[in-house]
PDB file of N, CA, C and O in Angstrom:
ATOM      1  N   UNK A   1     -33.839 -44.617 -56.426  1.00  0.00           N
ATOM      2  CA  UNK A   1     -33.372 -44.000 -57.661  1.00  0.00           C
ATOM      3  C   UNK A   1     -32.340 -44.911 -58.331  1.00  0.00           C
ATOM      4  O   UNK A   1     -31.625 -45.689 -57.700  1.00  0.00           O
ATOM      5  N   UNK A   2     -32.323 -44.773 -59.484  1.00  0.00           N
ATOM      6  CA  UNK A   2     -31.351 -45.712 -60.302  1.00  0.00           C
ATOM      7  C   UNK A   2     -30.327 -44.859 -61.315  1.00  0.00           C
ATOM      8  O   UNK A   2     -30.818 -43.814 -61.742  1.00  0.00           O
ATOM      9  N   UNK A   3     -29.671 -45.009 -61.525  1.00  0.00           N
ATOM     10  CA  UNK A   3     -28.749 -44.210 -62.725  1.00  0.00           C
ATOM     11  C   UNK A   3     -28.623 -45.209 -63.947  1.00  0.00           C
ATOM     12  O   UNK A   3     -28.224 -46.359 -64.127  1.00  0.00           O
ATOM     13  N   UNK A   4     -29.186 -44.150 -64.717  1.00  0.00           N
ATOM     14  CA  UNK A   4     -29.165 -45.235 -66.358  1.00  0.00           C
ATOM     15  C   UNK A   4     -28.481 -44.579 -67.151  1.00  0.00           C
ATOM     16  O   UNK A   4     -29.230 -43.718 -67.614  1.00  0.00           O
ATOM     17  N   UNK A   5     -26.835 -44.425 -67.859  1.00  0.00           N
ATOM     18  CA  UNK A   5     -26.481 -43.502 -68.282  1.00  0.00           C
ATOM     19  C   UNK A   5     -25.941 -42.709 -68.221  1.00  0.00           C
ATOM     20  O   UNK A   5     -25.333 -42.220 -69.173  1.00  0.00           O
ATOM     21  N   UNK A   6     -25.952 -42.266 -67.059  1.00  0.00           N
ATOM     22  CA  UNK A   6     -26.144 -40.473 -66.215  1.00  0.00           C
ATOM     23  C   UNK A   6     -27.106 -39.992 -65.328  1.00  0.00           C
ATOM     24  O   UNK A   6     -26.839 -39.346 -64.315  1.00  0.00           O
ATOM     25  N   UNK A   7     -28.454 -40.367 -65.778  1.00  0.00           N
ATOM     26  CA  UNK A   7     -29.522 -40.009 -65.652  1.00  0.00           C
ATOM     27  C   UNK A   7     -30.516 -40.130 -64.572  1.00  0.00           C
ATOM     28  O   UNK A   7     -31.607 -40.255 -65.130  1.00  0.00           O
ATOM     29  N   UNK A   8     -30.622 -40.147 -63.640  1.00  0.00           N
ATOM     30  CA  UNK A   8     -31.492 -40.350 -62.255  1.00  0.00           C
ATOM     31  C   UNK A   8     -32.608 -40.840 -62.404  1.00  0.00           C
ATOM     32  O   UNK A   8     -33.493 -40.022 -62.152  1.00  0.00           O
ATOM     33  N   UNK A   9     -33.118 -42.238 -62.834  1.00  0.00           N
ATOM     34  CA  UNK A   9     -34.198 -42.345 -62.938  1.00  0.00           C
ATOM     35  C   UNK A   9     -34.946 -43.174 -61.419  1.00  0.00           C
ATOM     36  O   UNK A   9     -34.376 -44.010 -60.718  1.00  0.00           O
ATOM     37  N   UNK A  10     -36.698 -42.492 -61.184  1.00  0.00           N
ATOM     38  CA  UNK A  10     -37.359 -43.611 -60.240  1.00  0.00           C
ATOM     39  C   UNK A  10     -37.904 -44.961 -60.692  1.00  0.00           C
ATOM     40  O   UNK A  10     -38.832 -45.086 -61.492  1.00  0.00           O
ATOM     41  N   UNK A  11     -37.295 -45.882 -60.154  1.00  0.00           N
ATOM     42  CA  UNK A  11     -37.839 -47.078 -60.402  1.00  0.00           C
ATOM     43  C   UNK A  11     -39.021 -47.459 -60.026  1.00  0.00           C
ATOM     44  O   UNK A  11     -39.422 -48.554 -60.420  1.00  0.00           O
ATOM     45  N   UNK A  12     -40.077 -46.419 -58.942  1.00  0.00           N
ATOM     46  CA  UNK A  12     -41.337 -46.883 -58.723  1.00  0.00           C
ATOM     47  C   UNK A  12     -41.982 -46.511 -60.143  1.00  0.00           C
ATOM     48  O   UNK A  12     -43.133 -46.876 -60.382  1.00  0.00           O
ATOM     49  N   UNK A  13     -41.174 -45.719 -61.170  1.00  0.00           N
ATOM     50  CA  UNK A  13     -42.165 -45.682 -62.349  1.00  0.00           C
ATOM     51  C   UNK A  13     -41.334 -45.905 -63.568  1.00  0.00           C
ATOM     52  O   UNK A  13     -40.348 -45.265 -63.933  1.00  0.00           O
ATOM     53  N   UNK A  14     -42.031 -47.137 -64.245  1.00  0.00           N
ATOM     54  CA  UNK A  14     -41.211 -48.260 -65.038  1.00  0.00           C
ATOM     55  C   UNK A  14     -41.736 -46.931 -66.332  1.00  0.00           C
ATOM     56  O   UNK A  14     -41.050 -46.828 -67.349  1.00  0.00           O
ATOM     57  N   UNK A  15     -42.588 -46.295 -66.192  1.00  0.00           N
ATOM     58  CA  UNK A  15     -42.581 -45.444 -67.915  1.00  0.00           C
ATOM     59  C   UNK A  15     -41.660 -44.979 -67.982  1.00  0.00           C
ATOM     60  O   UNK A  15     -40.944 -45.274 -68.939  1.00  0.00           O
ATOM     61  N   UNK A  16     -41.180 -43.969 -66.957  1.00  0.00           N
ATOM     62  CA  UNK A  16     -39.702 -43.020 -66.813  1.00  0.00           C
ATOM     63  C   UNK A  16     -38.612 -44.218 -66.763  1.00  0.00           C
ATOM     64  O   UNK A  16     -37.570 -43.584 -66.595  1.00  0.00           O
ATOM     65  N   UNK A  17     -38.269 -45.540 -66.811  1.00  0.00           N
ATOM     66  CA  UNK A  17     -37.425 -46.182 -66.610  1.00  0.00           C
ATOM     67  C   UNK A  17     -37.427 -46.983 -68.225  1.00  0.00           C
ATOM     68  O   UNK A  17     -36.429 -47.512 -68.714  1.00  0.00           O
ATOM     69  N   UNK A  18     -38.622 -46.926 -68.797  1.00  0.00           N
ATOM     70  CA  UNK A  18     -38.734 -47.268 -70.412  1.00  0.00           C
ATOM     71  C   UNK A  18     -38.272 -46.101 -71.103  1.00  0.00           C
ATOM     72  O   UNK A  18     -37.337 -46.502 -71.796  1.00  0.00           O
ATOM     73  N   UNK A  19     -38.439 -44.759 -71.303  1.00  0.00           N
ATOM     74  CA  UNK A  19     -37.779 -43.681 -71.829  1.00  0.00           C
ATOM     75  C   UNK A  19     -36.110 -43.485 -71.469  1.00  0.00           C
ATOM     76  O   UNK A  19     -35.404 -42.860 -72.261  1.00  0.00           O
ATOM     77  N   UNK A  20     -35.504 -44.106 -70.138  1.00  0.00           N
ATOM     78  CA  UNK A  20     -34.232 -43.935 -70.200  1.00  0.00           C
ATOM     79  C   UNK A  20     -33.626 -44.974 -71.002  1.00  0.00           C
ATOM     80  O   UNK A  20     -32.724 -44.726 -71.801  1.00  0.00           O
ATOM     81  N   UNK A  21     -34.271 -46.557 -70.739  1.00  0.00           N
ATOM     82  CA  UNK A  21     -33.734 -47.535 -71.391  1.00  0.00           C
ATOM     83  C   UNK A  21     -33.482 -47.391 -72.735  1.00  0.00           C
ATOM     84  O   UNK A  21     -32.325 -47.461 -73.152  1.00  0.00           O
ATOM     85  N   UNK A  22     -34.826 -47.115 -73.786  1.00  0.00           N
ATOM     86  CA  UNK A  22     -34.771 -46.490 -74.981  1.00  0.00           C
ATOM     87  C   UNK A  22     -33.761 -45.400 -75.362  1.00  0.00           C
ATOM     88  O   UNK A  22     -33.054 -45.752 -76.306  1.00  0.00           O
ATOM     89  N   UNK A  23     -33.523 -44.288 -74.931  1.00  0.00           N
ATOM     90  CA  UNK A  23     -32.507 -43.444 -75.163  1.00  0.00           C
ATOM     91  C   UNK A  23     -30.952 -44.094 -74.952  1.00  0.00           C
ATOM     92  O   UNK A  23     -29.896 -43.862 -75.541  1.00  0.00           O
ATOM     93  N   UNK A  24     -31.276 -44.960 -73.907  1.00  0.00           N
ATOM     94  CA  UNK A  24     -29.282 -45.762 -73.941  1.00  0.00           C
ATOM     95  C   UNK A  24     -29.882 -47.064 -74.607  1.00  0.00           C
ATOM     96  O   UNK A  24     -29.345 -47.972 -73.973  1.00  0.00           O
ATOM     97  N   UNK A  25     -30.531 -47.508 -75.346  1.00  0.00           N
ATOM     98  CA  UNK A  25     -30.883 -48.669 -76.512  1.00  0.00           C
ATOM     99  C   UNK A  25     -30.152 -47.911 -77.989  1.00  0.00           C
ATOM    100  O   UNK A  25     -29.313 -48.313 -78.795  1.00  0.00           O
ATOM    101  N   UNK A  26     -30.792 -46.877 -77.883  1.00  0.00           N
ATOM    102  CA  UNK A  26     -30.641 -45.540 -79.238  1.00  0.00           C
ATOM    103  C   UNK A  26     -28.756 -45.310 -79.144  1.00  0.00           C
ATOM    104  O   UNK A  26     -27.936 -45.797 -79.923  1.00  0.00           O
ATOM    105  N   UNK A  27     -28.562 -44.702 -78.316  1.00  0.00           N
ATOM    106  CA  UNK A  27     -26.925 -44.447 -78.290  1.00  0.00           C
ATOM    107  C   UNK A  27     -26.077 -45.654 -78.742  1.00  0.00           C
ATOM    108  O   UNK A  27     -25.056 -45.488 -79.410  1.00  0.00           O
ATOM    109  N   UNK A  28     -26.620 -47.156 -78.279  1.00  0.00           N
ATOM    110  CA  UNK A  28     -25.807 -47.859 -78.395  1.00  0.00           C
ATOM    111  C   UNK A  28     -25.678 -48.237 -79.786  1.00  0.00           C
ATOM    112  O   UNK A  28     -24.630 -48.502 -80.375  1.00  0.00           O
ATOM    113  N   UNK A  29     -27.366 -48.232 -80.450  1.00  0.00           N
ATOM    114  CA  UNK A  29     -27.385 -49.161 -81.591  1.00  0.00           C
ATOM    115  C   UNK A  29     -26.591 -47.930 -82.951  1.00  0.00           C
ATOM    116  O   UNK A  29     -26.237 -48.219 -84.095  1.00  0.00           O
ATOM    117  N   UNK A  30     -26.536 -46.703 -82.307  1.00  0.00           N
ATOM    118  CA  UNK A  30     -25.894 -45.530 -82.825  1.00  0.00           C
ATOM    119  C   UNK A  30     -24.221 -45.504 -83.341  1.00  0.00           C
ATOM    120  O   UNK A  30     -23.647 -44.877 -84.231  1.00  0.00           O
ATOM    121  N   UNK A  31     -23.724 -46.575 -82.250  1.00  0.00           N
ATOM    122  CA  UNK A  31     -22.391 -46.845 -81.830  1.00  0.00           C
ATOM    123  C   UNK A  31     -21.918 -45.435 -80.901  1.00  0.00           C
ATOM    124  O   UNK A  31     -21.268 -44.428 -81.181  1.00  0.00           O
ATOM    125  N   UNK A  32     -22.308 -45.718 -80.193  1.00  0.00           N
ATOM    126  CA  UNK A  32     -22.104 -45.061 -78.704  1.00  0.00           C
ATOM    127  C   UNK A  32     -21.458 -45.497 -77.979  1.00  0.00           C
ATOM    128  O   UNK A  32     -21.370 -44.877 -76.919  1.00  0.00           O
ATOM    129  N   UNK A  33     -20.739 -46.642 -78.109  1.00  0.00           N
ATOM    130  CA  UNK A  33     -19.947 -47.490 -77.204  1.00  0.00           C
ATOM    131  C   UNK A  33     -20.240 -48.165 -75.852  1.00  0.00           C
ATOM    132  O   UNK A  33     -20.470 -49.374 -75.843  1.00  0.00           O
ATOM    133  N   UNK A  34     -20.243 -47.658 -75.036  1.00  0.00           N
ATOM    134  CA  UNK A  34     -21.015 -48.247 -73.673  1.00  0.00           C
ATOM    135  C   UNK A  34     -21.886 -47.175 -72.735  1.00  0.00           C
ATOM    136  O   UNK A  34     -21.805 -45.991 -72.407  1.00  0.00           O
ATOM    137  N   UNK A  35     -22.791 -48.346 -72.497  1.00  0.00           N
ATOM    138  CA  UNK A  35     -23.874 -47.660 -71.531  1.00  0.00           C
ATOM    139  C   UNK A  35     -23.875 -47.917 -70.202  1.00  0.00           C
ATOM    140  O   UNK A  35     -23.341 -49.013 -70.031  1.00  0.00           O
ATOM    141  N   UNK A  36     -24.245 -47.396 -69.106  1.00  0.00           N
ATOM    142  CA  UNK A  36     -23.824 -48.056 -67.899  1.00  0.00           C
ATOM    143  C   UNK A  36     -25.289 -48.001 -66.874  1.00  0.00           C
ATOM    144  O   UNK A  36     -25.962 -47.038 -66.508  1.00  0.00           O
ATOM    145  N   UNK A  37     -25.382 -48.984 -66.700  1.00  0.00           N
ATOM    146  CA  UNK A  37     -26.863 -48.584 -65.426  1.00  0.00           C
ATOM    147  C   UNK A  37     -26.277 -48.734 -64.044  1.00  0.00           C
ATOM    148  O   UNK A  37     -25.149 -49.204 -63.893  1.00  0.00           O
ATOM    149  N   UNK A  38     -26.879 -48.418 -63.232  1.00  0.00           N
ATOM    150  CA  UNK A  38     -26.117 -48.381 -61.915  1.00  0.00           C
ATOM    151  C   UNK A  38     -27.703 -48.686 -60.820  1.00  0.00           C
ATOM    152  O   UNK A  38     -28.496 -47.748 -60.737  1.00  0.00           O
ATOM    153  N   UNK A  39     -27.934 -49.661 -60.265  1.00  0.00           N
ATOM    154  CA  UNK A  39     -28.771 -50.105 -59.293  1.00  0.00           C
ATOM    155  C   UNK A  39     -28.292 -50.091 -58.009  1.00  0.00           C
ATOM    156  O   UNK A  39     -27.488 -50.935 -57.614  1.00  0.00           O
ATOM    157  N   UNK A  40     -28.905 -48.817 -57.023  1.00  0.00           N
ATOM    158  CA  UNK A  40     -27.970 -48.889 -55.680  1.00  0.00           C
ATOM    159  C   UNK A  40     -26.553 -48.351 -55.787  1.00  0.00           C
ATOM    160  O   UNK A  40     -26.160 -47.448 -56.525  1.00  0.00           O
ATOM    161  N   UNK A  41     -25.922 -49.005 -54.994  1.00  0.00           N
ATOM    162  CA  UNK A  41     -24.602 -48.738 -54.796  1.00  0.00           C
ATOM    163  C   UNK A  41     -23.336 -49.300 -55.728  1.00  0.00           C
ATOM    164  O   UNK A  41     -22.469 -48.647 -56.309  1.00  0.00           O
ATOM    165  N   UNK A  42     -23.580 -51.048 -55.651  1.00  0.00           N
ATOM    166  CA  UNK A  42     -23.179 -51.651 -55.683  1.00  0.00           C
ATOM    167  C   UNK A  42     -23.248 -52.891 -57.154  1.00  0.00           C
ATOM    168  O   UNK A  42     -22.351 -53.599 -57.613  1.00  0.00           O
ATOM    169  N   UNK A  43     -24.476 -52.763 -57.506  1.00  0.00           N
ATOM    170  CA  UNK A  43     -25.195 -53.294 -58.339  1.00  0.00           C
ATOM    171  C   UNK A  43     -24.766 -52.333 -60.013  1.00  0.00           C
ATOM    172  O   UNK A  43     -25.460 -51.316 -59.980  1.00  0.00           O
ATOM    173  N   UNK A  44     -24.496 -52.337 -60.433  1.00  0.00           N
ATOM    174  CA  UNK A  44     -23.668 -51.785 -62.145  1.00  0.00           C
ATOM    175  C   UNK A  44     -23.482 -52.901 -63.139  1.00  0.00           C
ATOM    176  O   UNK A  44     -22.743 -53.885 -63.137  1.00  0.00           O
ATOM    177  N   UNK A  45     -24.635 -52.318 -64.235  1.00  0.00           N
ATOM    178  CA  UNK A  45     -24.266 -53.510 -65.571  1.00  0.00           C
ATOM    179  C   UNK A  45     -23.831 -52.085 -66.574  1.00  0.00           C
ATOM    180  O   UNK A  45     -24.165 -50.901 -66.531  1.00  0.00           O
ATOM    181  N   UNK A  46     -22.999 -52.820 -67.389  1.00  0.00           N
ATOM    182  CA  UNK A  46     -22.713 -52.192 -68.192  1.00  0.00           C
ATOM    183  C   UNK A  46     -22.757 -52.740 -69.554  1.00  0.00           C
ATOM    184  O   UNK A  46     -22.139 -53.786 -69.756  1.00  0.00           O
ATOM    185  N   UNK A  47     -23.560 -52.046 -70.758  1.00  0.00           N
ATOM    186  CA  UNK A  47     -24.433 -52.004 -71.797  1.00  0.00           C
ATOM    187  C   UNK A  47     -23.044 -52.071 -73.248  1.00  0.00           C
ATOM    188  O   UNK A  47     -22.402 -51.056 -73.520  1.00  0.00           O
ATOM    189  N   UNK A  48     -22.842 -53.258 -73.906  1.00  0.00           N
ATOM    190  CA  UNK A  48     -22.078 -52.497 -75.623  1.00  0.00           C
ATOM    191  C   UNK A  48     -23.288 -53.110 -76.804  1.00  0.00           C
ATOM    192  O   UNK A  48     -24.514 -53.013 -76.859  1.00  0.00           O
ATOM    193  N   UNK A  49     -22.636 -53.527 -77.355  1.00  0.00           N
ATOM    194  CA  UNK A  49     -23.336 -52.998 -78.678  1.00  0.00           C
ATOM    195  C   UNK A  49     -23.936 -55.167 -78.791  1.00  0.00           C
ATOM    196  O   UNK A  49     -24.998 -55.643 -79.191  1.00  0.00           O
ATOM    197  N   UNK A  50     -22.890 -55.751 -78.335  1.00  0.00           N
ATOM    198  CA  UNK A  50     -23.097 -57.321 -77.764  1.00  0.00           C
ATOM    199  C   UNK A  50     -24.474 -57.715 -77.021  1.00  0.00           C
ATOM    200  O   UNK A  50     -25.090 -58.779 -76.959  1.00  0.00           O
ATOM    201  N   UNK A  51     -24.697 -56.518 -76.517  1.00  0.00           N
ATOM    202  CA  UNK A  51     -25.614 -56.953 -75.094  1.00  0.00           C
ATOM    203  C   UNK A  51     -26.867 -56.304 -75.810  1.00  0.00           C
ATOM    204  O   UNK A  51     -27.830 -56.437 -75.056  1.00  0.00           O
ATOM    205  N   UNK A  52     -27.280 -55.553 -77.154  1.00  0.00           N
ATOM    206  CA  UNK A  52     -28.650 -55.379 -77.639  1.00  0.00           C
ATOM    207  C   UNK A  52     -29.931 -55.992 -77.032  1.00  0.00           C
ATOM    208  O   UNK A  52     -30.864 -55.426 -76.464  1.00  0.00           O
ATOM    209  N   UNK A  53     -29.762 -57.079 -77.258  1.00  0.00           N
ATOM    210  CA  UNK A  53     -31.192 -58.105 -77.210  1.00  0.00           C
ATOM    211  C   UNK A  53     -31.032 -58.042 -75.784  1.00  0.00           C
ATOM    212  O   UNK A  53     -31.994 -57.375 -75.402  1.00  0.00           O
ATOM    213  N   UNK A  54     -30.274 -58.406 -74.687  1.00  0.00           N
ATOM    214  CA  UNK A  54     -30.500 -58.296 -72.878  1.00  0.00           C
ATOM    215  C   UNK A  54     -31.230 -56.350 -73.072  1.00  0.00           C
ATOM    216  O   UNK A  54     -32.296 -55.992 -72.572  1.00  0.00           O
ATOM    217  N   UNK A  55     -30.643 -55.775 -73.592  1.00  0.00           N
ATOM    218  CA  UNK A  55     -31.451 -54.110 -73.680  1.00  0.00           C
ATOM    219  C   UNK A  55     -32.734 -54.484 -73.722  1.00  0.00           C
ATOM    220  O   UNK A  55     -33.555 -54.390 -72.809  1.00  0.00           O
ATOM    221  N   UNK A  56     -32.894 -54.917 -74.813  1.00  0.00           N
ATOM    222  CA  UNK A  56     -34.371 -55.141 -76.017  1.00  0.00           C
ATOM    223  C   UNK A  56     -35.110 -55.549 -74.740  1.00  0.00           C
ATOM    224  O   UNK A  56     -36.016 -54.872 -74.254  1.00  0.00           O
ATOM    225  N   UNK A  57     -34.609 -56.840 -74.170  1.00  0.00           N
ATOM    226  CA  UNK A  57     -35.233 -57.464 -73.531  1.00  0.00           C
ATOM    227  C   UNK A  57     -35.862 -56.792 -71.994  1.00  0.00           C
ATOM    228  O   UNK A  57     -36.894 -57.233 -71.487  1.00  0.00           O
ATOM    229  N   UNK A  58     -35.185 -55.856 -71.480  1.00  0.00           N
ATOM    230  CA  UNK A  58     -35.222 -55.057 -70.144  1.00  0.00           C
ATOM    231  C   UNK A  58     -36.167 -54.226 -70.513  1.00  0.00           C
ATOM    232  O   UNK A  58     -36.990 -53.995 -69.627  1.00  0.00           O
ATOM    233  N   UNK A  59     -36.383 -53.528 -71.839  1.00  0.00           N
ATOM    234  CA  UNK A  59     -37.001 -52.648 -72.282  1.00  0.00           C
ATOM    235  C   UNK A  59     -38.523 -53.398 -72.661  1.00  0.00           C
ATOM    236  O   UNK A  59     -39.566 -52.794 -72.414  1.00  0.00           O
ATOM    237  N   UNK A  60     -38.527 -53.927 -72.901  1.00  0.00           N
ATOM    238  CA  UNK A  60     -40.187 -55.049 -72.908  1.00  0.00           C
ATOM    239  C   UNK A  60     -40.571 -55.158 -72.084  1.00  0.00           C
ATOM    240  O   UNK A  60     -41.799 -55.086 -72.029  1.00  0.00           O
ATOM    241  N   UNK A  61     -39.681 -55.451 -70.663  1.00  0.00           N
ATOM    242  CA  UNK A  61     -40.431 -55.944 -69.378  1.00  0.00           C
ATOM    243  C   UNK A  61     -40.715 -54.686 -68.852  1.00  0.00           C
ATOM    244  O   UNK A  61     -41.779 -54.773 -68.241  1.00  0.00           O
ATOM    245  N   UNK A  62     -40.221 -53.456 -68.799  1.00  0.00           N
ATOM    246  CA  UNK A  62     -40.107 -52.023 -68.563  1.00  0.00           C
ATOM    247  C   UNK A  62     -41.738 -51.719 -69.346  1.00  0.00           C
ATOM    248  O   UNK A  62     -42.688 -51.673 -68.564  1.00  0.00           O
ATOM    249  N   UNK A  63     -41.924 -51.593 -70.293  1.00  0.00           N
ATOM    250  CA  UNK A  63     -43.074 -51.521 -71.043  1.00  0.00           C
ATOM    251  C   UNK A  63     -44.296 -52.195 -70.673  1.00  0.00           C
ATOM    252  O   UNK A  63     -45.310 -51.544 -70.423  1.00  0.00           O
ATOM    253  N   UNK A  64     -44.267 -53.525 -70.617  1.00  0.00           N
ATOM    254  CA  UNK A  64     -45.452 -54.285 -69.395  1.00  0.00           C
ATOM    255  C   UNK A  64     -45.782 -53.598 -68.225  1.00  0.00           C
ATOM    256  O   UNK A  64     -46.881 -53.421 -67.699  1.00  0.00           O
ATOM    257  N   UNK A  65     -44.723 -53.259 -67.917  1.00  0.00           N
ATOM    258  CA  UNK A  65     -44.594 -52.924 -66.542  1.00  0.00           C
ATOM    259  C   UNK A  65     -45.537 -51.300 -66.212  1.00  0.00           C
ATOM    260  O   UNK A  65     -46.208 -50.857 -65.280  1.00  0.00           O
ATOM    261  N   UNK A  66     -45.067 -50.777 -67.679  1.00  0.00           N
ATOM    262  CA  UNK A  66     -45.815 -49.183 -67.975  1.00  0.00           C
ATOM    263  C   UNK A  66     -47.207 -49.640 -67.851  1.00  0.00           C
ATOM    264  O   UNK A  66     -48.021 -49.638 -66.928  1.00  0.00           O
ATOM    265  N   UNK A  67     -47.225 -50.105 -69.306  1.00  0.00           N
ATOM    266  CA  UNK A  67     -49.176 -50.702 -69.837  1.00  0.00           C
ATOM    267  C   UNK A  67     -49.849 -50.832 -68.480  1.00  0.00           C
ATOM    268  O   UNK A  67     -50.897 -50.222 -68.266  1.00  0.00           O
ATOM    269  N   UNK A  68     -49.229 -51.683 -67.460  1.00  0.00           N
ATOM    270  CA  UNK A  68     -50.093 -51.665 -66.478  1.00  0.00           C
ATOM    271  C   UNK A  68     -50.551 -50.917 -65.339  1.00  0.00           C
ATOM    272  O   UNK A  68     -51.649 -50.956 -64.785  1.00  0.00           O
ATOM    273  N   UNK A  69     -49.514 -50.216 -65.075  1.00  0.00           N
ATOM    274  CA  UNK A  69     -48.908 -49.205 -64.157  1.00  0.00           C
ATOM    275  C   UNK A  69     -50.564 -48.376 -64.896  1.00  0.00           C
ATOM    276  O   UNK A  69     -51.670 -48.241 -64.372  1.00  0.00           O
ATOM    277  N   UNK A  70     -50.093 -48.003 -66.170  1.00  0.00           N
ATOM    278  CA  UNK A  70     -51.401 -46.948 -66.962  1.00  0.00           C
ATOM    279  C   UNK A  70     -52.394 -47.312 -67.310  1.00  0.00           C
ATOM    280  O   UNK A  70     -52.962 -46.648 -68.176  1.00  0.00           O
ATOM    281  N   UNK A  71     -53.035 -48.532 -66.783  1.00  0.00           N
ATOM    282  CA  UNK A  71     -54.025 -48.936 -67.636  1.00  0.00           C
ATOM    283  C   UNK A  71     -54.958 -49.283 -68.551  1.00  0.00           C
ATOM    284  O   UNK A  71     -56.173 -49.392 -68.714  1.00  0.00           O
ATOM    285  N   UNK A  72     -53.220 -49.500 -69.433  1.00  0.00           N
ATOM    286  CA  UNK A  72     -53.208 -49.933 -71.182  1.00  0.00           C
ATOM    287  C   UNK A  72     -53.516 -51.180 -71.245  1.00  0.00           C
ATOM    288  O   UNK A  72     -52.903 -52.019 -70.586  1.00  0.00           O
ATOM    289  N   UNK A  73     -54.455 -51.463 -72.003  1.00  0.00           N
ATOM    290  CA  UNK A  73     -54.382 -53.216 -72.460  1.00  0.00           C
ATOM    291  C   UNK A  73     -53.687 -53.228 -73.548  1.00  0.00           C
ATOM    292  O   UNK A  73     -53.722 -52.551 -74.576  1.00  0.00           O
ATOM    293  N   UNK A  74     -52.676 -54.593 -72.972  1.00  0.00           N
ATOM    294  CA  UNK A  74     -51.767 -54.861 -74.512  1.00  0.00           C
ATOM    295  C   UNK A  74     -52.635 -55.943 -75.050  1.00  0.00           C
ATOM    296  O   UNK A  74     -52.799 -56.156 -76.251  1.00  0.00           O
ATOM    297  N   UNK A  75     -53.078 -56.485 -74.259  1.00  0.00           N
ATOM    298  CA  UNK A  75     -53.854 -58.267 -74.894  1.00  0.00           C
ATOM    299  C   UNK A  75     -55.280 -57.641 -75.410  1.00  0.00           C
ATOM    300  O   UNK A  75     -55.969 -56.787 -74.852  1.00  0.00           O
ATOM    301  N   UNK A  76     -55.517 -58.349 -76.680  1.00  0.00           N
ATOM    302  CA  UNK A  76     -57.588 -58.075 -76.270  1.00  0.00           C
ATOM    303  C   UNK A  76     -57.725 -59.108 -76.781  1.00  0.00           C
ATOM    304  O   UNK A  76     -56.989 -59.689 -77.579  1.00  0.00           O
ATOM    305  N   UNK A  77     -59.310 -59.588 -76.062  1.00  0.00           N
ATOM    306  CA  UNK A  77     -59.578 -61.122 -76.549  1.00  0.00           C
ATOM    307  C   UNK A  77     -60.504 -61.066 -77.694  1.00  0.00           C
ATOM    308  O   UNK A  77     -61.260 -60.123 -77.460  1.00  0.00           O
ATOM    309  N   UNK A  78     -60.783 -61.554 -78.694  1.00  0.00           N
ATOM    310  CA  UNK A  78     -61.351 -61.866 -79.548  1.00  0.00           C
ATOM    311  C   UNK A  78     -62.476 -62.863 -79.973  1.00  0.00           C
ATOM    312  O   UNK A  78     -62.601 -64.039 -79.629  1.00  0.00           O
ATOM    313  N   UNK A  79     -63.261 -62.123 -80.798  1.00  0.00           N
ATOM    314  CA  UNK A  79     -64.401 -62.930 -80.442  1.00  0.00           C
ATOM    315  C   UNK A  79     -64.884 -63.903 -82.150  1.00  0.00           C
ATOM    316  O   UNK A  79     -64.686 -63.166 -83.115  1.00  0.00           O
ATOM    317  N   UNK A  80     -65.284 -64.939 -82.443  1.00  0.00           N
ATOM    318  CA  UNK A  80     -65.235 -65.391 -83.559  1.00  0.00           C
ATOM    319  C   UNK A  80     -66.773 -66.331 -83.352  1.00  0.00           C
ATOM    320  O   UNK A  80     -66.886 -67.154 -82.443  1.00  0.00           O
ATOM    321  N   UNK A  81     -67.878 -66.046 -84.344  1.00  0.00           N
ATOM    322  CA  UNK A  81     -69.339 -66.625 -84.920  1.00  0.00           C
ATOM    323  C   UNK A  81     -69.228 -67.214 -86.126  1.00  0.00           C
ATOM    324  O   UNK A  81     -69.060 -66.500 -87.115  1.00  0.00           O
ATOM    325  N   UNK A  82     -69.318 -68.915 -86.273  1.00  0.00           N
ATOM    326  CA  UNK A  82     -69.186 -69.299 -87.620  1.00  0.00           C
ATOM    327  C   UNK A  82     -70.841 -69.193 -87.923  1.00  0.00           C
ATOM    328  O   UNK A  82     -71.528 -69.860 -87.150  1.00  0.00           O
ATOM    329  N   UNK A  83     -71.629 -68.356 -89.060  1.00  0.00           N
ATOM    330  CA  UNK A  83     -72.209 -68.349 -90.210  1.00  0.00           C
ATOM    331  C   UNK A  83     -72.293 -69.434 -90.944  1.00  0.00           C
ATOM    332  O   UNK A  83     -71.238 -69.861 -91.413  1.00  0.00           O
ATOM    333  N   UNK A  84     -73.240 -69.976 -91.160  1.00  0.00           N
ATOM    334  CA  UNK A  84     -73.952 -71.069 -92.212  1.00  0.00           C
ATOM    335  C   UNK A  84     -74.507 -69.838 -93.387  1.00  0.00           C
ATOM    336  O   UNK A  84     -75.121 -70.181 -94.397  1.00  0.00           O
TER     337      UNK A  84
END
């Protein structure tokens, strides 16, 4: 379990760990002041308004992490026939 916030989230499931990130992404860009995640015991980052893009960025890999978990394709390949 992880604490994002407040909030008890499981890290075996990155969707529930993309909905907490997003909600403390939202507070901050709100001016909410600080966010706090807590990994373990020992392990604590703490979130201001500076650290957006490291959010942005946790929250993308969180999202990959969903798509696949659910068996979303984010990529599709494309197919192209040049015509005379």
């Amino acid at each position: 379990m992880v604490e994002i916030d407040g909030a008890q989230v499981d890290m075996d499931d990155p969707c529930a760990v993309v909905s907490a990130l997003r909600a403390a992404e939202l507070k901050l860009a709100t001016g909410g002041g600080v966010v706090m995640t807590r990994f373990g015991r020992d392990n604590e980052i703490r979130w201001d308004r500076g650290s957006l893009t490291g959010l942005s960025e946790l929250i993308s890999k969180y999202e990959r992490m969903c798509e696949r978990k659910s068996g979303i394709r984010s990529r599709f390949a494309k197919r192209m026939r040049f015509v005379r």
